[in-house]
N, C-alpha and C positions, 0 to 999 in steps of 0.2 A: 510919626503916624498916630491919628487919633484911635482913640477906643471903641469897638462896635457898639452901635446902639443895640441893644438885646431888648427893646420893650416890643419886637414885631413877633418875637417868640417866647417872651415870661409872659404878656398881659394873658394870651390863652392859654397858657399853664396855671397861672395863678385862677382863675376863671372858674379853670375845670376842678381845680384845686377848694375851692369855696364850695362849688357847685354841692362839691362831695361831700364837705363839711356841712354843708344846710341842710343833707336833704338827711345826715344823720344826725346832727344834734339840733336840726331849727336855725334863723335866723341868729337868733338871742346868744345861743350857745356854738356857736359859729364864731369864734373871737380869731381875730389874728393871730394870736400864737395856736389854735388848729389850723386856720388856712395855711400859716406860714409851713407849719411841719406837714401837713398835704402837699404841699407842694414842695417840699426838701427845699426851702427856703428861710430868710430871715425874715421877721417884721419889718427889719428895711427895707428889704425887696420889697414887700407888698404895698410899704409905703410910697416905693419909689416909684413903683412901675402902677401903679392902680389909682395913690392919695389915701385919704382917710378914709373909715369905714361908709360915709355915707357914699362917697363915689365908688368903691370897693361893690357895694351893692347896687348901685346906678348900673355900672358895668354889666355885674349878675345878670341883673333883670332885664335886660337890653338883648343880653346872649341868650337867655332863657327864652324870651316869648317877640324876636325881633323879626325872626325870619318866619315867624308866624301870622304876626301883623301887618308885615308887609305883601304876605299871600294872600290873606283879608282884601286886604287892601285891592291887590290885583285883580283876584276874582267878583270880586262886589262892584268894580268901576264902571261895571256893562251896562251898556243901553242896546235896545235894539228887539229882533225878533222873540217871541214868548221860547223859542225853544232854544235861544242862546240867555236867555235867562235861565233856564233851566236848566240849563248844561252849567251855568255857574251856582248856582244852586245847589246843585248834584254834587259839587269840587267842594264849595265853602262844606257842606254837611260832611262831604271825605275826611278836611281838615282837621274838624271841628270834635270829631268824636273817633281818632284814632289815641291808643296810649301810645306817651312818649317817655323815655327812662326823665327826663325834664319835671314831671310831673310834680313829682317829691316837692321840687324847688319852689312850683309854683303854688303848690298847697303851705309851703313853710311861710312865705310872703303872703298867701292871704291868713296864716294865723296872724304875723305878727301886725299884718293892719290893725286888731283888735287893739294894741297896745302903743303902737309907734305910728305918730300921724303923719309923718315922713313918706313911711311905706305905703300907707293907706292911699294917702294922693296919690303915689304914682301908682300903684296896680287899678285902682278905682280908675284915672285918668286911661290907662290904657285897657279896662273892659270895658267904659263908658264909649271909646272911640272902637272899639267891635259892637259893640251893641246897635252904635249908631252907623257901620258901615252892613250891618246887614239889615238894619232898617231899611237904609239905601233902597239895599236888593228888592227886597217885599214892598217896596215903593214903587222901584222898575216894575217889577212883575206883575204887581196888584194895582196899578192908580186909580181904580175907584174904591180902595178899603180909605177908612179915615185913621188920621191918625193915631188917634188912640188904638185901633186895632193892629197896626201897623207895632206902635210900640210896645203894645202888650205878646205879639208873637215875638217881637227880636228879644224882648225883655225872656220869654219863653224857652227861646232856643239858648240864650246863655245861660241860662239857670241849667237847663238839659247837660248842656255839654260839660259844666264845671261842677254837676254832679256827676257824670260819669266820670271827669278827672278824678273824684274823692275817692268813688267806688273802684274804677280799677284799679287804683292804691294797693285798694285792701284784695283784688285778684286781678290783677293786670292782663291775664288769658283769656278770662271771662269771653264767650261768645255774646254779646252783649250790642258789639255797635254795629250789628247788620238790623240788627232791633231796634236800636235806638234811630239810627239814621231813618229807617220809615217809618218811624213814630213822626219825628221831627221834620221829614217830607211835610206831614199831611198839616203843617203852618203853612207852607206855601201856597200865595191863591191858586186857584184852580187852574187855571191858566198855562203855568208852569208844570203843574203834577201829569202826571199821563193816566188818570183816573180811565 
């Protein structure tokens, strides 16, 4: 009788395991021997079930900000009536400026873009493709704004959201995103908004 495969149940322990280590010591200071003792494991394990540190983080960042991208993704895909644009509108801004205990992690990865061009690619690569699927949106919603206005609000709204990632950081309770969220409404053309 062969031996269970166990990577369908270490890879998300190890994960969560990291997760915890990043968002308290950084990226940098997140070495295998804390993931591994987070996760009451060896460095073999980490190696066996994850690979080396750069996949180790591949992984991370994937679980971190994956089912968020692909909500992006969902809600932004729409074509059609001004008020089912709006109704995605209304979801992407839901998404976009709730806290998530994730945070931590994704603030640690955009420190260490400063320093590792690794990391930098991939977090850049994946706010570059939010940025550009809520262009999309303000594209659907707006087609006669030009581009540049177009990429200046999506450019807008992610500055918006990934400062209140920083700021909840530092008060995560904060009454904050019923504020932000109609701040960041009134990007939307007009069309969409229920002015």
């Amino acid at each position: 009788m062969g031996r269970r495969d166990m990577s369908e149940q270490r890879k998300p322990q190890i994960i969560a395991a990291a997760k915890r280590a990043i968002s308290q010591y950084g990226i940098d200071g997140a070495t295998q021997e804390r993931i591994a003792e987070e996760a009451g494991m060896t460095r073999a394990h980490i190696r066996h079930y994850l690979g080396n540190r750069d996949e180790l983080l591949d992984a991370v960042w994937e679980a971190t900000v994956g089912d968020y991208v692909r909500e992006v993704e969902q809600v932004t895909a729409v074509t059609g009536s001004p008020s089912t644009v709006g109704e995605s509108f209304e979801k992407l801004l839901a998404l976009s400026f709730v806290y998530e205990e994730d945070d931590a992690v994704i603030l640690a990865f955009l420190h260490e873009s400063r320093e590792d061009e690794r990391v930098r690619a991939r977090t850049h690569a994946t706010y570059a493709h939010v940025e550009e699927r809520i262009a999309h949106l303000l594209r659907t919603a707006g087609p006669a704004l030009s581009d540049a206005d177009i990429a200046t609000r999506a450019h807008a709204l992610m500055a918006m959201s990934m400062g209140a990632l920083m700021l909840d950081l530092l008060n995560p309770r904060a009454p904050r995103a019923e504020r932000l969220i109609e701040t960041a409404a009134s990007f939307a053309p007009a069309v969409v908004r229920q002015d």
